[in-house]
C-alpha positions as a printed Julia matrix, in Angstrom:
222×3 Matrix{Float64}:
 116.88  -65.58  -23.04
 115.76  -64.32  -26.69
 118.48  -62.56  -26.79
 120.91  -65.3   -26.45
 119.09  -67.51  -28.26
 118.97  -65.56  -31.39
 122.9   -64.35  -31.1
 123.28  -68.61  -31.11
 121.58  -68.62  -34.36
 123.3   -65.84  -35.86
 127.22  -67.59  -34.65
 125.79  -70.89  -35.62
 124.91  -69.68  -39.33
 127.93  -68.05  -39.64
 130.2   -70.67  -38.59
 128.37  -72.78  -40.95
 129.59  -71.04  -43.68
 132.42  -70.28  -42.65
 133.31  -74.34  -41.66
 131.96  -75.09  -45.59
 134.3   -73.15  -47.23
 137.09  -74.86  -49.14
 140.37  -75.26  -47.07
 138.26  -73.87  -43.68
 138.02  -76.72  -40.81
 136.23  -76.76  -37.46
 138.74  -76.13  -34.44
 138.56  -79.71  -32.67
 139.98  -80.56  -28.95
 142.85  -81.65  -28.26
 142.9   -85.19  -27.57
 145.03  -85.33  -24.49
 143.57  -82.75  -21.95
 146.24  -80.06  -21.36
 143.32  -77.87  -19.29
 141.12  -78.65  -16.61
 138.1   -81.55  -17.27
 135.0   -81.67  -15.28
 133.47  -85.56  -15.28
 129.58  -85.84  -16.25
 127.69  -89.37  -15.68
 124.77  -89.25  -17.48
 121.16  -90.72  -17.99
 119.48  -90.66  -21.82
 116.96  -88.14  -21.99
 113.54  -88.94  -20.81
 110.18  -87.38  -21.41
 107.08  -85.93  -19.04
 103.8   -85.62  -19.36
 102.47  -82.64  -16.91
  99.39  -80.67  -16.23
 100.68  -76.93  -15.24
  98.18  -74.94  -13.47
  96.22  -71.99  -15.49
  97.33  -74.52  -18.49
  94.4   -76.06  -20.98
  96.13  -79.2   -21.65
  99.03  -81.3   -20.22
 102.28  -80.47  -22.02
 105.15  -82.78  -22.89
 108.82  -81.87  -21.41
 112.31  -83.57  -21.45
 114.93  -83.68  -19.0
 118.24  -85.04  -19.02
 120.34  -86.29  -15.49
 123.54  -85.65  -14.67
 126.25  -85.97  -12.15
 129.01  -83.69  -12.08
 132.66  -84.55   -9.95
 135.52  -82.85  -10.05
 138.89  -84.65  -10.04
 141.24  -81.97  -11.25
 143.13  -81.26   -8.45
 141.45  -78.19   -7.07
 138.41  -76.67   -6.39
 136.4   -75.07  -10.22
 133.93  -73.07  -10.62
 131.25  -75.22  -12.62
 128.28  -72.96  -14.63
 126.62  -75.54  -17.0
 125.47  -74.24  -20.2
 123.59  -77.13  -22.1
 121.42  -76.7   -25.14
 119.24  -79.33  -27.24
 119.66  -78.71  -30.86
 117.5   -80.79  -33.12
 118.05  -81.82  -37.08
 115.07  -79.43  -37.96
 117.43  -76.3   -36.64
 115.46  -76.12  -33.44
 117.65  -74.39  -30.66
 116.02  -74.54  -27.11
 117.95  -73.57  -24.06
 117.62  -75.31  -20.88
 114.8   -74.19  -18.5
 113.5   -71.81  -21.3
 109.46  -71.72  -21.02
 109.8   -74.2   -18.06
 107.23  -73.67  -14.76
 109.39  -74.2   -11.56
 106.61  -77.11  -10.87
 108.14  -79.0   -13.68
 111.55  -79.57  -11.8
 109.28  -79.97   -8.45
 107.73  -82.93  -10.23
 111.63  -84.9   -12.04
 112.72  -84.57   -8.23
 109.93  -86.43   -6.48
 110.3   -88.69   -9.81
 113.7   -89.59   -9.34
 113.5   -89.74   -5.41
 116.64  -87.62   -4.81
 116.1   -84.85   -2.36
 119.57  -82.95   -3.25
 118.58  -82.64   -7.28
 119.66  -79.42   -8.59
 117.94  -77.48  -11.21
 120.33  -75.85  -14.09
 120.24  -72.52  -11.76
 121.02  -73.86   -8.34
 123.46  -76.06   -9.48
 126.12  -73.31  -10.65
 128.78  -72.14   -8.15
 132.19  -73.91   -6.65
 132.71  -77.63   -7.08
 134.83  -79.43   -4.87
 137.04  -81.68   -5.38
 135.74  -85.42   -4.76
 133.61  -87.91   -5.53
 131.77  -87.08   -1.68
 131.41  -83.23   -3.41
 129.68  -84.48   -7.13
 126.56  -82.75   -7.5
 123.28  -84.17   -9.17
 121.63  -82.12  -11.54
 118.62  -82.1   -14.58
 118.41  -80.17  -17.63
 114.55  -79.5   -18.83
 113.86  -78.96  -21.98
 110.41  -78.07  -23.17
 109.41  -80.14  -26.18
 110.64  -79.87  -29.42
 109.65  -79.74  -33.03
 107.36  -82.68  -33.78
 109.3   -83.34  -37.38
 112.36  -84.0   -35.73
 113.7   -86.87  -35.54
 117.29  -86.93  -34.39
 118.71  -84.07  -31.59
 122.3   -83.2   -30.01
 122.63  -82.3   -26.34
 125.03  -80.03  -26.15
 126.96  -79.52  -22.27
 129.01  -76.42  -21.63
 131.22  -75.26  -18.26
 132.34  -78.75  -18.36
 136.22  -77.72  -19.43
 138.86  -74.94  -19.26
 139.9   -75.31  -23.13
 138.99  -72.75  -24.89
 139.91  -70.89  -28.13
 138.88  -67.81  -30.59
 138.13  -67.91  -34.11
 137.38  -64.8   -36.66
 133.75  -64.43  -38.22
 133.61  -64.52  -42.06
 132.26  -61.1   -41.94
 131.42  -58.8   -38.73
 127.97  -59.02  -37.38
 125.53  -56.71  -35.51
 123.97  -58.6   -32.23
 121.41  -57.08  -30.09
 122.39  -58.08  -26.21
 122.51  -56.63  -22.31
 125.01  -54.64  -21.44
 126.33  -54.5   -17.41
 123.05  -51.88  -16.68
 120.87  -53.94  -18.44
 119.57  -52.43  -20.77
 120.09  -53.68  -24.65
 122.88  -52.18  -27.14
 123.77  -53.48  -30.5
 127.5   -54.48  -30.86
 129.77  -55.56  -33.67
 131.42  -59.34  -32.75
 134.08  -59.86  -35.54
 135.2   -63.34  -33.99
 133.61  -65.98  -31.49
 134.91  -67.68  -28.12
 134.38  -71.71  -28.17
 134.44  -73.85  -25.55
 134.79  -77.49  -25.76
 131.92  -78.94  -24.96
 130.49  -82.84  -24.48
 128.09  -83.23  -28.09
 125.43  -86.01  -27.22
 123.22  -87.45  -30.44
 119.82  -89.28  -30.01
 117.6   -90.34  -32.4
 113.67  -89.68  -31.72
 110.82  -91.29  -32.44
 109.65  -90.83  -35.99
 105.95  -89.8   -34.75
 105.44  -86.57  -31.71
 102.43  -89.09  -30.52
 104.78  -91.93  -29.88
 107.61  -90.02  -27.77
 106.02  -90.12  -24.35
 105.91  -93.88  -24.39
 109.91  -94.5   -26.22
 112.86  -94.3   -25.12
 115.77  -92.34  -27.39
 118.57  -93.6   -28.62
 122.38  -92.55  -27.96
 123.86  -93.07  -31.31
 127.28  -91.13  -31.0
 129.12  -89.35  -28.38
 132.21  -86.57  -29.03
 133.69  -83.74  -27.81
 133.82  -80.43  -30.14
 134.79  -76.92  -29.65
 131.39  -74.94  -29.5
């Protein structure tokens, strides 16, 4: 999870400067859908207050809803990647640092026996609204100066495209035995993927008790 989390920094800074440069643009979808589209109905982030066993002090989590149906005329194969990303440069991967009792706890919350976590959830998905899945993303909580964050939801569509790196960089990841090896990526894969903003309560102390804010909604190429 380190691993993958750091190699997102390292693409993330990159394409940053690369996407700043004079004459250089982001890659954006297209607007009609020429590939396959998953649909995702969605609830606005919410947070949790939980006592883990062996833990000192309760600890603050977030988790995001979703359903998933596919409509696309066959059966997909649907593997959710979905990161939050706040305006402090925070990057935190779903179910990173999260105890298995933390899901245990959203499902008897939200009353819905056939919940999925973002592990059980991946696999074939098909076709129909009888077929949708439910799922939850959980996030543990993020840097107490931010105050704005994007969800971002991979695995959701079959467009895809490539761009080349500024410059060539060295990443540390697992090979097929795993064990690590350090490779040299000179361009990037992106996916489009859904890009959800909220805006956060200006004080850590006050977000267990407010709601966020959705304040704009796109689709990029990530």
């Amino acid at each position: 999870m380190k691993i993958r989390i750091a190699l997102l920094v390292m693409i993330t800074v990159a394409l940053g400067v690369m996407f700043s440069t004079p004459g250089i643009t982001a890659p954006t979808p297209s607007v009609a859908t020429a590939n396959w589209q998953i649909n995702i109905d969605y609830q606005s982030p919410e947070p949790l207050l939980l006592k883990i066993p062996g833990e000192a002090k309760p600890q603050l989590f977030w988790y995001f809803r979703y359903t998933v149906t596919n409509r696309t005329g066959k059966e997909r194969s649907f593997h959710p990647n979905i990161v939050l990303f706040t305006n402090t440069g925070e990057i935190i991967q779903a179910g990173d640092g999260v105890s298995p009792i933390v899901f245990e706890k959203i499902r008897s919350i939200a009353n819905n026996p056939l919940l999925l976590d973002q592990w059980s959830i991946g696999g074939k998905l098909l076709q129909g609204q009888d077929n949708a899945k439910d799922g939850v993303a959980i996030f543990r909580d993020f840097d107490p100066k931010a105050t704005s964050f994007d969800i971002f939801v991979g695995g959701l569509s079959g467009e895809t495209t490539s761009i080349k790196l500024p410059a060539p960089i060295k990443v540390t990841e697992s090979g097929p035995d795993g064990k690590e090896r350090t490779i040299t990526k000179t361009k990037v894969f992106l996916t489009k993927t859904l890009r959800l903003n909220y805006i956060a309560a200006s004080e850590a102390a006050q977000r267990q008790r407010s709601k966020v804010q959705l304040v704009e909604k796109d689709w990029i190429m990530r």
